[in-house]
N, C-alpha and C positions, 0 to 999 in steps of 0.2 A: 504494500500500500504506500509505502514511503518512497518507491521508486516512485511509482507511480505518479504523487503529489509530484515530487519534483521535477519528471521529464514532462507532466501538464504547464507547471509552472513554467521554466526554461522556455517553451512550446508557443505561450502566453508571451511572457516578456519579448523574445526574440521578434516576434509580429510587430509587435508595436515597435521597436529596436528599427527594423527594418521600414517601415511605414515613416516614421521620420527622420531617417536618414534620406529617404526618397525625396520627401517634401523638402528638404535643406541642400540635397546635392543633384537633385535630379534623376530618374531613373536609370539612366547609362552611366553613371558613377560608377569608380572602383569598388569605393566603398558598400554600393547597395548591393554592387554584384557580390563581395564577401558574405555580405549582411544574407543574401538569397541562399548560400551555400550553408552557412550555418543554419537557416531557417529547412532547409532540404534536411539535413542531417536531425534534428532536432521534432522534424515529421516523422521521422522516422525511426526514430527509437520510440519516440511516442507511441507509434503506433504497435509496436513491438509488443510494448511493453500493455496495451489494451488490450492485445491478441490475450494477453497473460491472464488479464483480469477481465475480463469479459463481461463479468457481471458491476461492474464499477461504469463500463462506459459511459452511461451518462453523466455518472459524476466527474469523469473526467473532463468532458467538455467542460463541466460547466467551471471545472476547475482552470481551463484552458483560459475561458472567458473573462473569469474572475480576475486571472493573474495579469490579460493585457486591459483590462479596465484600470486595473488600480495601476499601472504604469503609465497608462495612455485613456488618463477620462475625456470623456467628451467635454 
């Protein structure tokens, strides 16, 4: 469960990480391209790691959701 919280989190954070590095550098930036690769990587264990826990998925999203809110409120 612990993994879980945290590859949701990470998952969370890195969206919005990404999202305003675009809006400050522009989409064809270096930097968003980085920002895109870590966001690939971070889908991906993610999701890994839902396969694991199957019965959490929704709480994972919402854990996903929660984590780029509170980093990136509207």
């Amino acid at each position: 469960m612990q993994t879980l919280i945290r590859h949701a989190t990470v998952l969370g954070e890195t969206k919005c990480e990404c999202e305003k590095l675009e809006r400050a550098s522009g989409a064809e930036s270096e930097e968003v391209s980085i920002c895109l690769r870590k966001l690939e990587e971070a889908e991906k264990t993610y999701k890994v790691n839902i396969r694991l826990y199957r019965e959490l998925a929704d709480r994972g999203e919402v854990l996903v959701q929660n984590s780029y809110k509170k980093k990136c409120p509207l």
